[in-house]
py3Dmol code that shows the C-alpha trace and the ligand (Angstrom):
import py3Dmol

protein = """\
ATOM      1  CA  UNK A   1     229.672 114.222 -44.166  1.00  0.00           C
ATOM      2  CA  UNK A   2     228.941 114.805 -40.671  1.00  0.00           C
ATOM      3  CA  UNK A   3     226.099 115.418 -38.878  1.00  0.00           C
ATOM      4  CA  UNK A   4     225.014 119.014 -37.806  1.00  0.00           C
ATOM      5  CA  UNK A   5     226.062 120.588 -34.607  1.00  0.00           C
ATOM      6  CA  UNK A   6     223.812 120.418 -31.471  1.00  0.00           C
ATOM      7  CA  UNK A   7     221.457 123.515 -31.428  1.00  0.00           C
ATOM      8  CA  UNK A   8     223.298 125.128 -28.261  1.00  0.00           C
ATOM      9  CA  UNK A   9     221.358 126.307 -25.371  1.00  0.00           C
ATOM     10  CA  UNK A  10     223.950 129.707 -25.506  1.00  0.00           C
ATOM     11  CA  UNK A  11     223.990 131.115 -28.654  1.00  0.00           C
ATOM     12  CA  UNK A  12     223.797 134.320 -30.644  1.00  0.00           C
ATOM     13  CA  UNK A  13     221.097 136.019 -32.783  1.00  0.00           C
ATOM     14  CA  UNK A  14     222.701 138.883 -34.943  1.00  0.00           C
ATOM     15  CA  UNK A  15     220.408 141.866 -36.660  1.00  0.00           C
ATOM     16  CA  UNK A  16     221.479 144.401 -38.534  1.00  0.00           C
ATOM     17  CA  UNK A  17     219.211 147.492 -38.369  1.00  0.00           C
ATOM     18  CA  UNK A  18     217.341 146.625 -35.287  1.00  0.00           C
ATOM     19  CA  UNK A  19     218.353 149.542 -33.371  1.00  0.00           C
ATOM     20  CA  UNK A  20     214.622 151.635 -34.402  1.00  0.00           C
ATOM     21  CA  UNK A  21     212.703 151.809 -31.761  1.00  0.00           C
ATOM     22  CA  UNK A  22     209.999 150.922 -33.787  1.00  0.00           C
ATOM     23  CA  UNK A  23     211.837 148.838 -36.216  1.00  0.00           C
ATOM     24  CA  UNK A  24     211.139 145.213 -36.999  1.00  0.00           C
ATOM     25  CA  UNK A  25     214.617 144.785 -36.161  1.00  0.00           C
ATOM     26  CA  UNK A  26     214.126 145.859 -32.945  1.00  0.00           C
ATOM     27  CA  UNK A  27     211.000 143.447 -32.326  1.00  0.00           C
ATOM     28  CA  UNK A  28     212.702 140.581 -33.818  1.00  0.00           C
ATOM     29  CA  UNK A  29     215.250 141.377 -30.968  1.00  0.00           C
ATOM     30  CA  UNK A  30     213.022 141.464 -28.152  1.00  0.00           C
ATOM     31  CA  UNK A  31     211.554 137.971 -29.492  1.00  0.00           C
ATOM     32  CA  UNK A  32     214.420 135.883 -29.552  1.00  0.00           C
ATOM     33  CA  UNK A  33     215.481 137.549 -26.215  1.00  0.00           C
ATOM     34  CA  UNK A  34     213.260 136.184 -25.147  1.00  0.00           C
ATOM     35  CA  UNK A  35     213.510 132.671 -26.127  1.00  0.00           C
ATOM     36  CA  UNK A  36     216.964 133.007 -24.376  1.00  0.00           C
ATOM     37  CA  UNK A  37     219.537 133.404 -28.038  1.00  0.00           C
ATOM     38  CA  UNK A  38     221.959 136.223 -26.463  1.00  0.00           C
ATOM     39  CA  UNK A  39     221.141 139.372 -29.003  1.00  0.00           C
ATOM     40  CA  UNK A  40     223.736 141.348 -30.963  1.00  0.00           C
ATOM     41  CA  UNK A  41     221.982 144.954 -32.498  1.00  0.00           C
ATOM     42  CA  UNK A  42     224.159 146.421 -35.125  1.00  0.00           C
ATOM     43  CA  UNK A  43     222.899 149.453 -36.379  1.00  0.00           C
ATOM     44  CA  UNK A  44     224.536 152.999 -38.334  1.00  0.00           C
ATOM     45  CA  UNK A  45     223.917 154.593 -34.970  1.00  0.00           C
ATOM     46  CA  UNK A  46     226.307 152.728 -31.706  1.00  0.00           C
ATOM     47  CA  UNK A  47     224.396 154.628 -29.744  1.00  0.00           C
ATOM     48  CA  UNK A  48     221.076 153.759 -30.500  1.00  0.00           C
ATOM     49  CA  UNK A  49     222.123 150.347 -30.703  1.00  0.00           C
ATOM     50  CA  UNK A  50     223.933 150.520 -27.154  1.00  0.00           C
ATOM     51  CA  UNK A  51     220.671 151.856 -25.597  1.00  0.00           C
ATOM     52  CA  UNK A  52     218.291 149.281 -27.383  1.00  0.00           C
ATOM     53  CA  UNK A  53     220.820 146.463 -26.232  1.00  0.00           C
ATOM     54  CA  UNK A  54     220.733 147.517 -22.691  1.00  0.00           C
ATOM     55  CA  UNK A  55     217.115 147.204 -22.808  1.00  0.00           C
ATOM     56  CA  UNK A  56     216.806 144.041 -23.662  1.00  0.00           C
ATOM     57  CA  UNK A  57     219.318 142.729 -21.530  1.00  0.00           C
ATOM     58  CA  UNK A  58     217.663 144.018 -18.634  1.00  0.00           C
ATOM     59  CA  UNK A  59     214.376 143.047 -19.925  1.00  0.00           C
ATOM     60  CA  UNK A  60     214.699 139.978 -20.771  1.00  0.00           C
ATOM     61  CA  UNK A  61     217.523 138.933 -18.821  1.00  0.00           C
ATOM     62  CA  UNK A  62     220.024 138.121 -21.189  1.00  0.00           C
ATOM     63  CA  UNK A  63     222.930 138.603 -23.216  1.00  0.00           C
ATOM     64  CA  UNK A  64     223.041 141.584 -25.521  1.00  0.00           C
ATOM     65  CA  UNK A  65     225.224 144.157 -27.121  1.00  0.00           C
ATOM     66  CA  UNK A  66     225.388 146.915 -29.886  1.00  0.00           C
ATOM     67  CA  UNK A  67     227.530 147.350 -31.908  1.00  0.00           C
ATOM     68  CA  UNK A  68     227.878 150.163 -34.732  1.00  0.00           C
ATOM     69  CA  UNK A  69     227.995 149.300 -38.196  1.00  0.00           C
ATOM     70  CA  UNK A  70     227.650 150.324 -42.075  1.00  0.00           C
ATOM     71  CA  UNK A  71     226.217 147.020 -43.601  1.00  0.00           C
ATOM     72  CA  UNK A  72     227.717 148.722 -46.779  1.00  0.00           C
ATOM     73  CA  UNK A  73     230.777 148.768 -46.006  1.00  0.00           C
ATOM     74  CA  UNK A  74     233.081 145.488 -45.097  1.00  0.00           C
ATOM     75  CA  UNK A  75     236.131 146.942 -42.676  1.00  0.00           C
ATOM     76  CA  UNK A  76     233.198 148.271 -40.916  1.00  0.00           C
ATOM     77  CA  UNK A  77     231.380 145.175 -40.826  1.00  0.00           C
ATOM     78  CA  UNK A  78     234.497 142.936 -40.175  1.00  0.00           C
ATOM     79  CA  UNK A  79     235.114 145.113 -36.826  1.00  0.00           C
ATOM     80  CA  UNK A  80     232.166 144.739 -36.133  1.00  0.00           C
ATOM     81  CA  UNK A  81     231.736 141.014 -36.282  1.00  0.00           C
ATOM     82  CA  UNK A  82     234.736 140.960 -34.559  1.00  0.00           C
ATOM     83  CA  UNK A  83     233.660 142.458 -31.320  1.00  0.00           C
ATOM     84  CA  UNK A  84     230.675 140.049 -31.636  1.00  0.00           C
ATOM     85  CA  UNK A  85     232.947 136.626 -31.749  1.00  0.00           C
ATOM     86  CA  UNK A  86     235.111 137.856 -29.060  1.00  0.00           C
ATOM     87  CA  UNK A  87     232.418 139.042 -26.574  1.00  0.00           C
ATOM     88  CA  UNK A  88     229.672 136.962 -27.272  1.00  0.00           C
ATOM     89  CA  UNK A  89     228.497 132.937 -27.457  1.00  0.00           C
ATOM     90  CA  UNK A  90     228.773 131.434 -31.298  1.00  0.00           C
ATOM     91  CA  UNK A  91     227.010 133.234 -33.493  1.00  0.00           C
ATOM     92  CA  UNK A  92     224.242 130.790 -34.466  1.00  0.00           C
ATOM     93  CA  UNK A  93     221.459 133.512 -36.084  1.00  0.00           C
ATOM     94  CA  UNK A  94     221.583 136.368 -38.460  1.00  0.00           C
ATOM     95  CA  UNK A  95     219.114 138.447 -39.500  1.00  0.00           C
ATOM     96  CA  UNK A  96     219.544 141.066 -42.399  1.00  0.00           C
ATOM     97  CA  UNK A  97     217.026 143.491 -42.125  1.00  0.00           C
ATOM     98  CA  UNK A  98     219.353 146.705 -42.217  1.00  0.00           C
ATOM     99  CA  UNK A  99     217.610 148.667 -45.319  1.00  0.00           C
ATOM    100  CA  UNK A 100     216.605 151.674 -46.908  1.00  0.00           C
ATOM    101  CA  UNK A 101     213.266 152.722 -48.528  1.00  0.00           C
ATOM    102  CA  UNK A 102     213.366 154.266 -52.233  1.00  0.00           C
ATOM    103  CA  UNK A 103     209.879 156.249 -53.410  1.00  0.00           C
ATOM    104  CA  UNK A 104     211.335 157.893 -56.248  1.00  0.00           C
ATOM    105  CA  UNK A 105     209.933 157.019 -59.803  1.00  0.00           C
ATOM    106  CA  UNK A 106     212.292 155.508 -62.215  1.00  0.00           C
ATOM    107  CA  UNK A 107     212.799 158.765 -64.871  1.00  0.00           C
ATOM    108  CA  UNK A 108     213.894 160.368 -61.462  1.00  0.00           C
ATOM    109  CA  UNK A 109     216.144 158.044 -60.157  1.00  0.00           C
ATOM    110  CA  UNK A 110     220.157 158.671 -60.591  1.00  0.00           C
ATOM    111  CA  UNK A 111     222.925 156.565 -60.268  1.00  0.00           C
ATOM    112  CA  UNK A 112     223.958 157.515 -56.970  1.00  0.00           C
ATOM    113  CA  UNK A 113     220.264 156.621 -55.382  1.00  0.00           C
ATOM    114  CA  UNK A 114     220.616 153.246 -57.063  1.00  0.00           C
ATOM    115  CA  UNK A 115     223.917 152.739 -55.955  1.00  0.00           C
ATOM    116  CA  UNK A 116     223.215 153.257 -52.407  1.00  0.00           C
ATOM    117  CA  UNK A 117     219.795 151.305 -52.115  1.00  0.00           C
ATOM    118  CA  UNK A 118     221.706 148.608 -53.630  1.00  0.00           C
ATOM    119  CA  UNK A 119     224.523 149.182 -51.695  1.00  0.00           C
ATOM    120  CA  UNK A 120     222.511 149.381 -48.379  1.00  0.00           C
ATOM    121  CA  UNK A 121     220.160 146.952 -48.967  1.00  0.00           C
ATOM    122  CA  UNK A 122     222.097 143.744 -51.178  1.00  0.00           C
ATOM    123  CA  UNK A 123     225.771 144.624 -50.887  1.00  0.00           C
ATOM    124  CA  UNK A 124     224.996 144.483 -47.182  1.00  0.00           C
ATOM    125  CA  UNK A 125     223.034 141.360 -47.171  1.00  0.00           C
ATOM    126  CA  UNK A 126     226.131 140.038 -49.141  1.00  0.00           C
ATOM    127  CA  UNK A 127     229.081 141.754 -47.072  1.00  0.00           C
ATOM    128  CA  UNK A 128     227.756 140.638 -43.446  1.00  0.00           C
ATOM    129  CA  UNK A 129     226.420 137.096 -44.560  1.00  0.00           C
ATOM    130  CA  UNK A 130     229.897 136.398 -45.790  1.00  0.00           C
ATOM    131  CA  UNK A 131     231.514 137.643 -42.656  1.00  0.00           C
ATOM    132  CA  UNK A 132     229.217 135.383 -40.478  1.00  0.00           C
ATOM    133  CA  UNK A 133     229.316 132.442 -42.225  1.00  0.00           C
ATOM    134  CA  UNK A 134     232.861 131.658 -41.637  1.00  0.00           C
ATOM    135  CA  UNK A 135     232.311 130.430 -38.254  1.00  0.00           C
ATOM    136  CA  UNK A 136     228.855 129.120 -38.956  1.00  0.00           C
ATOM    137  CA  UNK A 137     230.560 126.963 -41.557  1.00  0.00           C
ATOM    138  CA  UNK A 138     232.995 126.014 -39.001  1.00  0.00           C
ATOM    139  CA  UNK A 139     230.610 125.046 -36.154  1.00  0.00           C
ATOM    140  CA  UNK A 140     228.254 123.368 -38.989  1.00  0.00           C
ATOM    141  CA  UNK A 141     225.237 125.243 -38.056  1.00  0.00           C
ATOM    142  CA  UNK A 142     223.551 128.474 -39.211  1.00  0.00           C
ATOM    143  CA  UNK A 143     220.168 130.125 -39.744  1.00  0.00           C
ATOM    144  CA  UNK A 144     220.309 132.947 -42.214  1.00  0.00           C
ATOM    145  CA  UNK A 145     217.262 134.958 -42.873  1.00  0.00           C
ATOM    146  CA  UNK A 146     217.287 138.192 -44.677  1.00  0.00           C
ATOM    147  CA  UNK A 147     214.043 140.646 -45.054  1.00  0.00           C
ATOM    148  CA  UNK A 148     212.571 141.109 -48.694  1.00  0.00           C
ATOM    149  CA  UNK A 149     209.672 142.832 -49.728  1.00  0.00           C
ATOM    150  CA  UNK A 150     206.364 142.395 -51.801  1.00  0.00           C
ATOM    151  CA  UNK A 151     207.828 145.137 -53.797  1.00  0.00           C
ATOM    152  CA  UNK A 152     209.982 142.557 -54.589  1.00  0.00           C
ATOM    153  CA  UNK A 153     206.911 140.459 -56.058  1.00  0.00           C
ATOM    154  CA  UNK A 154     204.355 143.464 -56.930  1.00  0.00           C
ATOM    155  CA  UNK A 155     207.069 145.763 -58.385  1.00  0.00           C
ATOM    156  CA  UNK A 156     206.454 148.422 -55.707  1.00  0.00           C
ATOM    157  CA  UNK A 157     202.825 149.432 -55.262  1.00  0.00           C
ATOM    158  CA  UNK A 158     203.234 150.363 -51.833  1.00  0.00           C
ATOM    159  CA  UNK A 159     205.512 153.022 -51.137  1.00  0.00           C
ATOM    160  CA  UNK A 160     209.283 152.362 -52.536  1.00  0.00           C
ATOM    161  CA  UNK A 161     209.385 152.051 -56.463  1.00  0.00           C
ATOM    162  CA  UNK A 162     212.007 150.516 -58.491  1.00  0.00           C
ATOM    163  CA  UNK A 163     215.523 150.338 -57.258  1.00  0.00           C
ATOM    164  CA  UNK A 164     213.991 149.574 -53.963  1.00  0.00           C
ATOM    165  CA  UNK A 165     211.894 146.730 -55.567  1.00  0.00           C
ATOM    166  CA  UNK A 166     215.331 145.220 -57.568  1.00  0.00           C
ATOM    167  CA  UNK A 167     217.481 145.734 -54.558  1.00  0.00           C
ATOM    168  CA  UNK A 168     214.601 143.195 -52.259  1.00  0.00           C
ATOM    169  CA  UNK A 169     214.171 141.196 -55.297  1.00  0.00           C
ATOM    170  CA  UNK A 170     217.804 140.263 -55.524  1.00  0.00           C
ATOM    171  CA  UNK A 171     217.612 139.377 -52.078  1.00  0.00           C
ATOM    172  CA  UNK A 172     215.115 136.151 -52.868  1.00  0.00           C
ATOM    173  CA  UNK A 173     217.988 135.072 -55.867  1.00  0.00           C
ATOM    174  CA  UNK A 174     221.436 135.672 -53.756  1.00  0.00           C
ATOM    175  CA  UNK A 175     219.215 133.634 -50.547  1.00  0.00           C
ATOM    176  CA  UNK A 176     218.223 130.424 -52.598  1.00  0.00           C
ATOM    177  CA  UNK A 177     221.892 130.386 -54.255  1.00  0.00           C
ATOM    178  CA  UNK A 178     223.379 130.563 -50.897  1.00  0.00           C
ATOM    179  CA  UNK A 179     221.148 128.318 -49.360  1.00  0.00           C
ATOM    180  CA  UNK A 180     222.192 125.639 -52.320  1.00  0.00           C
ATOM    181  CA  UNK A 181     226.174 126.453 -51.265  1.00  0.00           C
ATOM    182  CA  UNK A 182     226.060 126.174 -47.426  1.00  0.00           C
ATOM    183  CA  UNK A 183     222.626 123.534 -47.049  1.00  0.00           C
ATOM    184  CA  UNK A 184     226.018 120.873 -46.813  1.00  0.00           C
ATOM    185  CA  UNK A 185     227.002 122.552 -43.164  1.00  0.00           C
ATOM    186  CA  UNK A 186     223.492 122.769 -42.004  1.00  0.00           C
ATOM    187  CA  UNK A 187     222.926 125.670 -42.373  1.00  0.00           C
ATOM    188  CA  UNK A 188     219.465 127.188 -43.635  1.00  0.00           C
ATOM    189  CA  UNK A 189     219.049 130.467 -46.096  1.00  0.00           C
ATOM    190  CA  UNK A 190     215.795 132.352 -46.078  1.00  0.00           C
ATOM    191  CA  UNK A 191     214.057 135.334 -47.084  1.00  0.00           C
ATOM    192  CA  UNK A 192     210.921 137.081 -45.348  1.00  0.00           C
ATOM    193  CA  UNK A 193     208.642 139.073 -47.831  1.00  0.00           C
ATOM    194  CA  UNK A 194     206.483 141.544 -45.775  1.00  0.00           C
ATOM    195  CA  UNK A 195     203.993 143.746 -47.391  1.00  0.00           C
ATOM    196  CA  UNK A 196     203.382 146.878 -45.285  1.00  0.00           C
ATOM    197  CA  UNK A 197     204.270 146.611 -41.923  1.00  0.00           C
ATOM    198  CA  UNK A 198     203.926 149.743 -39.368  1.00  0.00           C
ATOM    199  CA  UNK A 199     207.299 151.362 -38.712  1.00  0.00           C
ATOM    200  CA  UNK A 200     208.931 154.809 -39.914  1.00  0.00           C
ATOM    201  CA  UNK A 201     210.462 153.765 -43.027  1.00  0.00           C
ATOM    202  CA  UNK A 202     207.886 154.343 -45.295  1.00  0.00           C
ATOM    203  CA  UNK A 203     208.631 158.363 -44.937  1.00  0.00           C
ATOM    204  CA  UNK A 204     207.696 158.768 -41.226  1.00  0.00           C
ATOM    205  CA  UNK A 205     205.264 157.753 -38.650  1.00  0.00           C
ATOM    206  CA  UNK A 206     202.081 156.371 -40.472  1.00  0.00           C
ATOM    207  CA  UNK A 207     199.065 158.556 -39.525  1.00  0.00           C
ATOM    208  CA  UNK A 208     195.851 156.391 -39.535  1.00  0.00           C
ATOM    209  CA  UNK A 209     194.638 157.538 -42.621  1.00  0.00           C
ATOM    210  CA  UNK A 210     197.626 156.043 -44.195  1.00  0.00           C
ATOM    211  CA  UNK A 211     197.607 153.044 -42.563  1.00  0.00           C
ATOM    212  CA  UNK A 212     193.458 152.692 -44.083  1.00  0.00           C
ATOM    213  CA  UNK A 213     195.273 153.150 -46.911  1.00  0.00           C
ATOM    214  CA  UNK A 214     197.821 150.959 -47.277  1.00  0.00           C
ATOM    215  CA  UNK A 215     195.470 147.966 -45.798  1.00  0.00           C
ATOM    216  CA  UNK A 216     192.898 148.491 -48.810  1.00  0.00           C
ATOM    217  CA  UNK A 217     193.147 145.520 -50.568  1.00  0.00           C
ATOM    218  CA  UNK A 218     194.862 143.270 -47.732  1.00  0.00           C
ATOM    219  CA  UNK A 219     192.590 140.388 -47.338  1.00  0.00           C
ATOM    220  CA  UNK A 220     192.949 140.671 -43.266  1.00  0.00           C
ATOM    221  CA  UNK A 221     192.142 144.587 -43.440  1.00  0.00           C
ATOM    222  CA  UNK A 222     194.933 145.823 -41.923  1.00  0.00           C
ATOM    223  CA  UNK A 223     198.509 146.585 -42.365  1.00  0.00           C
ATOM    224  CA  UNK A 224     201.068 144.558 -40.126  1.00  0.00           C
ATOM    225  CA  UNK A 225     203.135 144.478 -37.351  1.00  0.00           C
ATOM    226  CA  UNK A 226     206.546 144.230 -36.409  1.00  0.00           C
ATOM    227  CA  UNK A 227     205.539 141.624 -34.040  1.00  0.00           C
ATOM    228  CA  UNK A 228     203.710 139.394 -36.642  1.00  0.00           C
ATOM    229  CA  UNK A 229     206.949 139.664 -38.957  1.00  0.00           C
ATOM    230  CA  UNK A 230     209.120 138.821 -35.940  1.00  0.00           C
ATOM    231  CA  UNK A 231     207.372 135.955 -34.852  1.00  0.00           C
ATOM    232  CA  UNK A 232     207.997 134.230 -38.641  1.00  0.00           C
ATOM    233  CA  UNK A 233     211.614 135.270 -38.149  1.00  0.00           C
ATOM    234  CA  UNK A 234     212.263 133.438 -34.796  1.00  0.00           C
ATOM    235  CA  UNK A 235     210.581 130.812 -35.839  1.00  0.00           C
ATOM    236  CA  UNK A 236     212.924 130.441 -38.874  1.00  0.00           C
ATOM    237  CA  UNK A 237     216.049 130.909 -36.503  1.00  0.00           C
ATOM    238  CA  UNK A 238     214.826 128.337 -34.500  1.00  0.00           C
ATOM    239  CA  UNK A 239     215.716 124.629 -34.044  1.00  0.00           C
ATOM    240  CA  UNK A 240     212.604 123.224 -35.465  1.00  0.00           C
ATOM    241  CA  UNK A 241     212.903 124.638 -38.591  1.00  0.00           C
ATOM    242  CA  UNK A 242     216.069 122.765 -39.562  1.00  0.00           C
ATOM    243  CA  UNK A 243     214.547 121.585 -42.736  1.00  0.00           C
ATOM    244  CA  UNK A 244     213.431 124.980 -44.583  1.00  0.00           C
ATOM    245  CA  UNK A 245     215.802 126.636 -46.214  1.00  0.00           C
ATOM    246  CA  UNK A 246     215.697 128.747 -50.046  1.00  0.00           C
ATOM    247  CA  UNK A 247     212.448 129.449 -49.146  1.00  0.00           C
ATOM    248  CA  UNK A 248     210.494 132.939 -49.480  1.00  0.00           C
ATOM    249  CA  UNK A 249     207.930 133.678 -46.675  1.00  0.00           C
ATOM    250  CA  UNK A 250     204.572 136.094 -48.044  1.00  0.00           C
ATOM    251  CA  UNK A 251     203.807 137.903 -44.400  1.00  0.00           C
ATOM    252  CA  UNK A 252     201.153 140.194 -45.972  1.00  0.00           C
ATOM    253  CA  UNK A 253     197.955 139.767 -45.058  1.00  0.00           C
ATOM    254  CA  UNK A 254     196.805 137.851 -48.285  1.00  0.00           C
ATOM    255  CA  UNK A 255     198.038 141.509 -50.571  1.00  0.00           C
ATOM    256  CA  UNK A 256     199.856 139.123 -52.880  1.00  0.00           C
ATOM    257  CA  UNK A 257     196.812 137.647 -54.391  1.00  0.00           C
ATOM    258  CA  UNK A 258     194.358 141.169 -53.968  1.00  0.00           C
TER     259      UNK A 258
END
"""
ligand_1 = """\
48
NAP
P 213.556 150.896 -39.988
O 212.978 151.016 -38.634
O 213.907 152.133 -40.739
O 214.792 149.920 -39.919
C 215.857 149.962 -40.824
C 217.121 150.097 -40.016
O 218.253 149.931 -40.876
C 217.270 151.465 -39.339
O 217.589 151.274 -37.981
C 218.413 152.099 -40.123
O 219.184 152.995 -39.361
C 219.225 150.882 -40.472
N 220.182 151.125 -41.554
C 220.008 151.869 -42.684
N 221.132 151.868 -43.418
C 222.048 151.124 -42.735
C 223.401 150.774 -42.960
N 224.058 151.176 -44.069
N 224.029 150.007 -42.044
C 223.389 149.605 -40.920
N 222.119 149.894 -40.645
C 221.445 150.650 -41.549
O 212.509 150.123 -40.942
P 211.836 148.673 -40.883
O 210.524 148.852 -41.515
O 211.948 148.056 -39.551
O 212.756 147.892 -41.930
C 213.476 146.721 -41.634
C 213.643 145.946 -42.928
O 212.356 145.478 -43.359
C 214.197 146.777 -44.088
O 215.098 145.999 -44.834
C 212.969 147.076 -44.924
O 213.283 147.305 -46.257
C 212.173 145.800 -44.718
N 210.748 145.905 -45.012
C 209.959 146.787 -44.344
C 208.612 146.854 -44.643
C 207.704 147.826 -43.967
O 206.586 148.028 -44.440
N 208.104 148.436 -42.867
C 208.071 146.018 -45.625
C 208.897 145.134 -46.283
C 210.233 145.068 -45.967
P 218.812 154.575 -39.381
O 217.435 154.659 -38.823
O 219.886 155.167 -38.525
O 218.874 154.985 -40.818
"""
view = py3Dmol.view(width=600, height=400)
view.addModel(protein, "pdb")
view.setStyle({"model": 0}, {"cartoon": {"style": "trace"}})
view.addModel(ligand_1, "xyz")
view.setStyle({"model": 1}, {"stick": {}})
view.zoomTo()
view.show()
């Protein structure tokens, strides 16, 4: 079997939902931008994922572009990926973080709100991993890591309740069976399991009170940031961490043991 490809100096970090300004997504971006991997945004809004491209580029002097996309959806996410080979160096990163949040309590919850958490949240993981991985299997070297949740491992008890909870938990199965299928082209398969980080998707802007809140019982006493959660996920994309893979990464503050 050979060896894997050399980590190339020019290479290509893709996120899904990283368009938010403050999204982790959009952090993550700004991160690897700036340990030089070119930076693809694809987002539901082009727009928004245009405008946070440009920003980076000029920031951070390098290679980026957005691209619109339904994770949900696979014509959409085939075009997409498309424009991304053609335009950009080999994809060598991809980061799954496009998702949707889910508060409502199981007697309450119909079909069609399962159906599109799951939808949003695995079928995308699945759709857009797929998609990728054809030429990461071809150039024999990949980092995959896809953002779960410690309502994955709590069942909830933060803001999103159950389909939200199955939908991240299915994440941590379909990333260690992948990881067991592709390991053989060097490329690595990992999930990311923040507890409660501060962005907008936990029904708006968190006021301070909230955030007290939501950092009662975190051993560190607070909530996180996008930053902290970013700086796991670059490391993961990186070079030097060619030998973790199937793994689950707790970023909460010490919640899963409180
Ligand atoms: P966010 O800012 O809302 O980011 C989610 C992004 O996904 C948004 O830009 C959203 O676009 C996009 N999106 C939604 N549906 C999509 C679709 N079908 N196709 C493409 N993009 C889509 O929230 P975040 O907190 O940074 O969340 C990032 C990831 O971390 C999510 O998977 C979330 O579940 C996970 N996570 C977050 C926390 C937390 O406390 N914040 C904790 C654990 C895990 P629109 O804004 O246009 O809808």
């Amino acid at each position: 079997m050979p060896g894997a490809a050399t980590f190339p100096t020019s290479r290509t970090a893709v996120l899904t939902g990283a368009a938010s300004m403050r999204g982790i997504g959009r952090a993550t971006a700004d991160r690897l931008a700036a340990q030089g991997w070119s930076i693809a945004i694809l987002d539901l809004s082009g727009d928004d994922a245009t405008a946070a491209a440009e920003t980076i580029s000029r920031e951070r002097g390098v290679q980026a572009i957005g691209v619109r996309v339904d994770v949900s959806d696979q014509a959409s996410v085939d075009t997409a990926i498309a424009t991304v080979e053609k335009s950009m160096p080999p994809i060598v990163g991809l980061s799954n973080l496009a998702g949707i949040s889910s508060p409502t309590p199981f007697m309450e919850t119909t079909v069609e709100e399962w159906d599109k958490v799951f939808a949003t949240n695995m079928r995308g993981t699945f759709i857009v991993s797929q998609r990728v991985l054809g030429g990461m299997i071809a150039r024999r070297l990949g980092r995959i890591v896809s953002i779960s949740s410690i309502s994955a491992q709590r069942g909830g008890g933060t803001y999103s309740k159950i389909a939200y909870s199955a939908s991240k938990a299915a994440i941590i199965g379909f990333t260690r069976a992948l990881a067991r299928e592709v390991g053989e082209f060097h490329i690595t398969v990992n999930a990311i399991a923040p507890g409660p980080i501060d962005t907008d998707i936990m029904g708006g802007t968190l006021t301070d009170d909230r955030k007290a809140q939501l950092a009662d019982g975190i051993l560190v006493g607070r909530i996180g940031t996008t930053d902290d959660v970013a700086a796991l996920t670059t490391f993961l994309m990186g070079e030097d961490a060619g030998f973790i893979t199937a793994a689950t990464y707790d970023i909460n503050g010490g919640l899963q043991v409180s």
